[in-house]
C-alpha positions in Angstrom: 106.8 63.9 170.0 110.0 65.7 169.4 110.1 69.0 166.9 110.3 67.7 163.3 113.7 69.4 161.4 111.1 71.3 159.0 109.3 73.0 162.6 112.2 72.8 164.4 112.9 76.8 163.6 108.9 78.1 164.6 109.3 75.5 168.2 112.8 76.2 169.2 111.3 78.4 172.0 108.4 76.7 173.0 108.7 76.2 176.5 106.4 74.2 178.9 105.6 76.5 182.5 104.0 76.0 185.3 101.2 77.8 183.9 100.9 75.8 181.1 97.2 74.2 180.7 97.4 70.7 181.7 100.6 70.3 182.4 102.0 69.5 186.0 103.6 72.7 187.5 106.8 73.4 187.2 109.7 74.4 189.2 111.9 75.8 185.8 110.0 75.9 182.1 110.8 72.8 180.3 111.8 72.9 176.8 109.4 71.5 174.3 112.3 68.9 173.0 112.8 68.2 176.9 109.4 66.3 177.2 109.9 62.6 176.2 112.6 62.7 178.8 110.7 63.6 181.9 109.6 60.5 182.7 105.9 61.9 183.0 103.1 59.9 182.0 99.2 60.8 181.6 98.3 60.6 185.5 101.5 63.2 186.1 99.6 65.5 183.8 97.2 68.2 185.5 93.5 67.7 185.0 91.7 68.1 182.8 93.9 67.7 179.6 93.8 66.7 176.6 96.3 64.0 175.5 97.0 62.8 171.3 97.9 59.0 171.0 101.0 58.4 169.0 99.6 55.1 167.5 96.7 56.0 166.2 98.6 59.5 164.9 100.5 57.3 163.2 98.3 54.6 161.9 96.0 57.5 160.4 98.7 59.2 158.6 100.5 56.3 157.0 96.4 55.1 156.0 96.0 57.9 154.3 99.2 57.9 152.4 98.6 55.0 151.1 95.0 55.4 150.1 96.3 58.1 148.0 99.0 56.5 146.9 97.1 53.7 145.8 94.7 55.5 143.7 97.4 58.3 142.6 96.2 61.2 144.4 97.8 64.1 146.3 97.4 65.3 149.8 97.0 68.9 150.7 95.9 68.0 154.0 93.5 70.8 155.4 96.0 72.1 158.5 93.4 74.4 160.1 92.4 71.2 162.1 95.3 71.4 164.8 97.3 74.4 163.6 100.0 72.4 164.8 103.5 72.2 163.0 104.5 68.9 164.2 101.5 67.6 162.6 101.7 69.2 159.6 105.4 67.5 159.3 103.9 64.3 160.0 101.8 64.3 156.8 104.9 66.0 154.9 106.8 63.4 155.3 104.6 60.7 154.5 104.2 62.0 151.4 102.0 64.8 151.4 101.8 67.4 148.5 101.7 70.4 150.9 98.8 71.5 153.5 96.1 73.5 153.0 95.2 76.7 154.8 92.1 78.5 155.8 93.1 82.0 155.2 96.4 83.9 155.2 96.9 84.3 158.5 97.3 80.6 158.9 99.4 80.4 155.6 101.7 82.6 157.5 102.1 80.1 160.5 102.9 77.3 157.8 105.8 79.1 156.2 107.1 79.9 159.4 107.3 75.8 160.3 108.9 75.2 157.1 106.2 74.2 154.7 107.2 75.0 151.4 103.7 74.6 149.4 100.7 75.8 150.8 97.2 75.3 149.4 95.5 78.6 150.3 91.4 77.3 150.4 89.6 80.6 150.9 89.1 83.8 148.6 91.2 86.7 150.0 90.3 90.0 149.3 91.6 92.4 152.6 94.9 94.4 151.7 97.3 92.6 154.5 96.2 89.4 153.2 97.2 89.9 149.7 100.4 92.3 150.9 101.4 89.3 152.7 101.0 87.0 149.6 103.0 89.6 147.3 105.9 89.3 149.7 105.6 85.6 150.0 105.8 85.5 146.0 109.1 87.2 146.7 110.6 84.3 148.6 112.3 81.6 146.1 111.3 78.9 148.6 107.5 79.4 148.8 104.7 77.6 146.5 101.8 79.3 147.1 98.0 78.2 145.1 94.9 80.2 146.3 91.4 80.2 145.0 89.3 82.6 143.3 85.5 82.9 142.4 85.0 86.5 141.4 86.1 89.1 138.6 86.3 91.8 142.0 88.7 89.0 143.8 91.0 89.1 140.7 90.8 92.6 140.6 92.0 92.9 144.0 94.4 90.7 143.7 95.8 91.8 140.8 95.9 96.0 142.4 97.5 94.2 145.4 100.2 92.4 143.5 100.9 95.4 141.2 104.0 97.2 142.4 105.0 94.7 145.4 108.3 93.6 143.5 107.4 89.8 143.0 108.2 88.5 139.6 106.5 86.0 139.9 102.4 84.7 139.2 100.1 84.2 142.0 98.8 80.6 140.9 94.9 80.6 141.7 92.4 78.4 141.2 88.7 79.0 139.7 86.3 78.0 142.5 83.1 76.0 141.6 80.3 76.4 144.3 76.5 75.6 144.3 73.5 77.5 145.8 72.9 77.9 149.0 76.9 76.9 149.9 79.4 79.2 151.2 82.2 80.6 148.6 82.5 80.0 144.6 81.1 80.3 141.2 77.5 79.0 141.1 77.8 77.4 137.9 80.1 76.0 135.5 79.6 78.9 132.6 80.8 81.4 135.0 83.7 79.5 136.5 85.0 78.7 132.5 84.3 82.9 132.1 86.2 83.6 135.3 88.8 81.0 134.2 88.7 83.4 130.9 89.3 86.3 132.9 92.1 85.4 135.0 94.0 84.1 132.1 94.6 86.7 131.1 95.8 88.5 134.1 99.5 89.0 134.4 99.5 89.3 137.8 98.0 85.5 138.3 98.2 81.9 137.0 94.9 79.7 136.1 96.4 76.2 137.2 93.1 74.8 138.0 89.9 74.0 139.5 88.9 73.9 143.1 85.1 73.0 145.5 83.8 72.2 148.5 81.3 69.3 149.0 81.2 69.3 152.6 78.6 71.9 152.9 76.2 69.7 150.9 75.4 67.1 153.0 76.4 66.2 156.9 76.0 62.4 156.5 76.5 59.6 154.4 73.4 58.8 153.5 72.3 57.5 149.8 70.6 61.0 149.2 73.7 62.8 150.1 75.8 60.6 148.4 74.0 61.3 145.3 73.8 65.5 146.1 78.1 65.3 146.5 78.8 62.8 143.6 76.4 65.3 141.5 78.6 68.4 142.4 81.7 66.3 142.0 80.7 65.5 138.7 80.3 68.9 137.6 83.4 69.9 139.1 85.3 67.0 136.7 83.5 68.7 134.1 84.5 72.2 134.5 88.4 70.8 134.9 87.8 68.9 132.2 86.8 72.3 129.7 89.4 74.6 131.1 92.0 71.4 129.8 90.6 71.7 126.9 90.5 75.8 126.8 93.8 76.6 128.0 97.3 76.1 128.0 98.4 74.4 131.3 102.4 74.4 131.9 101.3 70.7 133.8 98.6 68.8 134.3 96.0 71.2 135.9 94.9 70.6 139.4 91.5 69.9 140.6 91.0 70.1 144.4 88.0 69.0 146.7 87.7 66.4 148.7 87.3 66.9 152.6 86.9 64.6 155.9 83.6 63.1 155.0 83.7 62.6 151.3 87.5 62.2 150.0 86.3 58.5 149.4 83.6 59.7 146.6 86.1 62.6 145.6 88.6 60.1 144.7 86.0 57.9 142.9 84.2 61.4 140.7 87.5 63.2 140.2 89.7 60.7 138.9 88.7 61.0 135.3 89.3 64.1 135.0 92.4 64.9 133.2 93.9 66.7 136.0 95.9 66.4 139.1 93.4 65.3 142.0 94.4 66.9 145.2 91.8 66.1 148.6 92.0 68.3 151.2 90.8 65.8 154.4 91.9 67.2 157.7 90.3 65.3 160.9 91.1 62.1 159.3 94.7 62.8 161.5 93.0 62.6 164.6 89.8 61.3 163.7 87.7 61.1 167.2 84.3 59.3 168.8 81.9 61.4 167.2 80.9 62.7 163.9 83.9 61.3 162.4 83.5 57.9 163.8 80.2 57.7 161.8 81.0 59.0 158.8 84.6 58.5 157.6 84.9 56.9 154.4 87.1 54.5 156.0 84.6 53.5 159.0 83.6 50.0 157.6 86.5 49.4 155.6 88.9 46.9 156.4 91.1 47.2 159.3 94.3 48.2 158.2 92.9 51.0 156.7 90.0 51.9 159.4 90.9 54.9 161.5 91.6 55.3 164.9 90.8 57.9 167.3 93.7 59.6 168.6 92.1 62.4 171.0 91.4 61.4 174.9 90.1 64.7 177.3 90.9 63.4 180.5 89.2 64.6 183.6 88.7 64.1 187.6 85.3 63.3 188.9 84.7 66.1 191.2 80.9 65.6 193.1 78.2 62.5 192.8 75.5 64.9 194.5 73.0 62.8 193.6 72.0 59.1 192.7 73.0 58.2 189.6 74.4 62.0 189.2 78.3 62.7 188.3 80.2 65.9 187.9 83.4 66.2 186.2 86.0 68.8 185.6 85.9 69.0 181.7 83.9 72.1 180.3 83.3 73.8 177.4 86.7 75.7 177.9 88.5 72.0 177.4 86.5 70.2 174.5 84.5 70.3 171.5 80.6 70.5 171.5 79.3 71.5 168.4 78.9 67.9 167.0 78.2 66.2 170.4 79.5 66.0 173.8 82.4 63.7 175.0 82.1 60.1 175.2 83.2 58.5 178.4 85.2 55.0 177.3 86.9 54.0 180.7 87.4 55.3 184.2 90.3 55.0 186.0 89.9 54.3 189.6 92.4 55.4 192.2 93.6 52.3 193.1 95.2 52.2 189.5 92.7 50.0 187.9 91.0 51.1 185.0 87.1 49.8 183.8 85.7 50.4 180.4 82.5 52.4 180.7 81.3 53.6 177.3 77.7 53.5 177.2 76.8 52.9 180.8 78.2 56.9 181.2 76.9 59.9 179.3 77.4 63.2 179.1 74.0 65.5 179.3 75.2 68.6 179.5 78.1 70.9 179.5 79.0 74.1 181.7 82.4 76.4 180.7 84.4 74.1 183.2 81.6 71.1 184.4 80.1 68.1 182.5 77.4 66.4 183.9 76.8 62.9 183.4 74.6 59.9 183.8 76.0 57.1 185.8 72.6 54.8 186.5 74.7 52.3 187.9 76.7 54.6 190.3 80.4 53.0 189.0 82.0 56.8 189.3 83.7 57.6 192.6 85.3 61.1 193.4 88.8 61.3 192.7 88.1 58.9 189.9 89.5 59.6 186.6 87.8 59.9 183.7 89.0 59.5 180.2 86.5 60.5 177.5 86.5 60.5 173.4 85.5 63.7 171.4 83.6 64.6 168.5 84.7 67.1 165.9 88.8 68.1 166.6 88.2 71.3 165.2 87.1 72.8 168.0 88.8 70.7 170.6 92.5 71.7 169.2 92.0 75.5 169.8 91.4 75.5 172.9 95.4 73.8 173.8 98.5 75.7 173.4 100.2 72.6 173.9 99.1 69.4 174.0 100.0 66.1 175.2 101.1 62.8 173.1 101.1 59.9 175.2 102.2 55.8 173.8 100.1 52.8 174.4 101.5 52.3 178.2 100.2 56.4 178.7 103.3 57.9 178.9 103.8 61.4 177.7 106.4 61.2 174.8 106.1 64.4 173.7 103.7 67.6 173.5 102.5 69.4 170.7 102.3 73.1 170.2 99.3 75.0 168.4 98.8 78.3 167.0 95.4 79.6 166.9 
């Protein structure tokens, strides 16, 4: 995968050394554009590593797209999940409103690859933060929405913003939490009396509503179905009142809508007489895991269904024991925190390869060792394992650069993060 013109100017250095995780070593560094015509493919690469399939990239952005298009949605996809510019560009141009970031810090990285509107989806209330957005506000170029859910926040924002030489608003949007979640109003009378409040501010813009179901429910099961449709439908009706109690230049937007849910999102939201922007981030890479269980998509039909696109690949390194494998993938090379990987094929060295998945598991993980269960004894040292993850999250930050391989396994490009 070959820089993108909108990341071309944050990648033109990016080089690829022989000290570059995963990679083969190097005589010279390799320039990132350089990659597709190496000639290398996934076997040159050094183990472990972690490899994206360009298919199933692919696929998952242009289902997306049109799911959204279908129903007249935006995208601000959520970029936190790969912090990766390339990838970012891949949803841009398929349509995408903008992306969303986690914080400043990663709102930064975005306007240095090019992206042009950036959903901030976090309070801030540290000074660099807002110092950073008051110079942002300064640059013609940059669309910038953030989120608010306290008078204090727009107070800070507004002594941050005073002085700083940008002419214009911050736009913001009034965030509707519930109890026992993470940021946000806690009801819909103080989100329409915060709304209140930062109307009048000249520092910032109301231009709409904003939540976050995810932290409701962690599967997608009739009872948390009903808990997320039930905060969704309070969120229509707090856009719903602020239309009605303020002057909007255009439509208003209302924003939720993450990984698991963007399906019931779609379906609660879309009455409300707003613009409906979801914020789904893994469905990109989608994995083996948690995602694989619980995308909206996961029993639809086939053009739409998702496909995994991250593959950890590691070397079988010991079989001390009967029915006892080690490999060389750790905690320092893959997520965890939603499951361990998921062996799907070995690749013997003779150059055959044998599917696997569920006759090999993974029990256990050390920083750089995963121990598995192979009753049947099919894993030889030397073999090579190739293994499915579970939440990308967690598996992207731990690559600088990162591999994209075709259908036939050869490396067409890499892709740089920035965690």
């Amino acid at each position: 995968m070959t820089p993108s013109s909108g990341a071309s100017a944050i990648l033109s250095d990016v080089r690829i050394e022989g000290s570059t995780k995963g990679f083969p070593d190097l005589p010279a560094p390799v320039q990132l554009g350089e990659v597709p015509s190496r000639g290398w493919t996934a076997d040159d690469l050094a183990p472990p590593s972690l490899v994206l399939r360009r298919s199933a990239l692919d696929h998952n952005v242009q289902s997306m797209a049109g799911f959204a298009a279908q129903r007249g949605l935006s995208l601000a996809p959520h970029g936190k999940v790969g912090m990766a510019p390339q990838l970012w560009w891949m949803q841009l141009e398929a349509g995408a409103w903008g992306i969303a970031a986690a914080g400043a810090g990663q709102a930064r990285v975005m306007r240095a690859a090019g992206v042009r509107r950036v959903l901030i989806a976090n309070e801030l209330a540290d000074t660099a933060s807002i110092r950073w957005v008051a110079a942002a506000l300064r640059d013609g170029d940059a669309e910038l929405v953030g989120q608010v859910d306290s008078e204090r926040a727009v107070e800070l924002l507004e002594e941050g913003l005073a002085g700083s030489g940008a002419e214009r608003p911050f736009r913001v949007l009034v965030e509707l939490g519930h109890v026992g979640g993470r940021t946000g109003c806690r009801d819909r009378d103080d989100a329409r009396a915060l709304a209140a409040r930062v109307a009048r501010s000249g520092r910032l813009q109301l231009v709409g509503v904003t939540g976050f179901e995810g932290t409701l429910a962690d599967d997608r099961s009739a009872s948390s179905l009903e808990r997320v449709g039930a905060f969704l439908d309070d969120l229509r009706l707090l856009a719903t009142a602020l239309a009605a109690e303020h002057a909007f230049d255009e439509p208003p937007i209302v924003s939720a809508g993450g990984s698991m849910f963007f399906d019931v999102a779609a379906d609660r939201l879309s009455d409300a007489a707003a613009r409906v922007m979801l914020r789904p981030g893994c469905y990109l890479t989608h994995d083996h895991g948690v995602y694989a269980s619980t995308s909206p998509f996961t029993n639809g039909p086939d053009h739409r269904r998702l496909r995994p696109a991250i593959e950890a690949w590691g070397t079988v390194l010991s079989t001390p024991e009967r029915g006892l494998a080690i490999l060389g993938i750790g905690r320092r090379d893959v997520s965890f925190d939603h499951g361990y990987p998921r062996p799907l094929r070995v690749r013997r060295r003779d150059g055959s390869d044998a599917a696997i998945e569920g006759h090999v598991v993974v029990t256990g993980l050390n920083d750089q060792h995963a121990f598995l269960d192979d009753p049947d004894g099919v894993l030889a040292v030397g073999a090579t394992l190739v293994c499915g993850i579970s939440h990308p999250c967690t598996a992207f930050d731990k690559w600088p650069l990162i591999g994209v391989v075709d259908d036939d396994d050869v490396i067409v490009g890499a892709v740089r993060t920035y965690f």
